[in-house]
N, C-alpha and C positions, 0 to 999 in steps of 0.2 A: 424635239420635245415641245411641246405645246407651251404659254405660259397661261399660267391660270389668273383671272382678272379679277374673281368675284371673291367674297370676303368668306374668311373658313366658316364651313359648318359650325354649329354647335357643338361641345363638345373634342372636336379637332385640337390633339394636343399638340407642342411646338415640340419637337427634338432637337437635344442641341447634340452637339460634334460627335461626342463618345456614342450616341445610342446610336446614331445613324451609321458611322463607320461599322459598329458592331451590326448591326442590322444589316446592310449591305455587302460587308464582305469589302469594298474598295477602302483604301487610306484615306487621311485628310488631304492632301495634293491633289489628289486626282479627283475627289472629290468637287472642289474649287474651279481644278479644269475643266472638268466636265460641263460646269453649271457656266463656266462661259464661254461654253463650247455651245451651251442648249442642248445637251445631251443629259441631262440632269436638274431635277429642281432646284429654281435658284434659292438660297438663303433670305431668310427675313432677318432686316437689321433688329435688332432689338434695344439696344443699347449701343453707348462707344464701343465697346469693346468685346461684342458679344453678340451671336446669330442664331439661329433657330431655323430647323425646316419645317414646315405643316407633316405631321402623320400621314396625313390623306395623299400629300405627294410620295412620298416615300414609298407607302403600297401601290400607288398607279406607277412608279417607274420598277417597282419590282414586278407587279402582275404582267407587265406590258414586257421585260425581260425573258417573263417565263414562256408568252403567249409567242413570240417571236423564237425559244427556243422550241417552242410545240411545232412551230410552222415550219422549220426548217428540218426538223426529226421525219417530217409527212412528205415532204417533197421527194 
């Protein structure tokens, strides 16, 4: 997975734990593994105690999910 270096769009809202879990379908663990695996966007600190993902990540590792489950349905 790519990391993204440039500052969110406009707009771009933060997800925290519960939307993304919900929105994905994967757990909070796997979630964490994932993103230090780079197979997943990483987290933004936001606070001590508290993370957030960009929206705009979450759609490109889902579209990018789906596009890869297209590729493999055609092969």
């Amino acid at each position: 997975m790519e990391t993204r270096t440039t500052l969110p769009s406009k707009g771009d809202r933060v997800l925290r734990i519960a939307e993304v879990v919900e929105r994905t379908g994967l757990k909070r663990p796997t979630l964490y593994k994932r993103a230090r695996a780079g197979t997943f966007p990483r987290p933004i600190k936001l606070g001590p105690n508290s993370t957030g993902w960009l929206e705009s990540e979450i759609d490109a590792f889902l579209a990018a999910a789906v596009a890869q489950r297209d590729q493999a349905g055609a092969a």
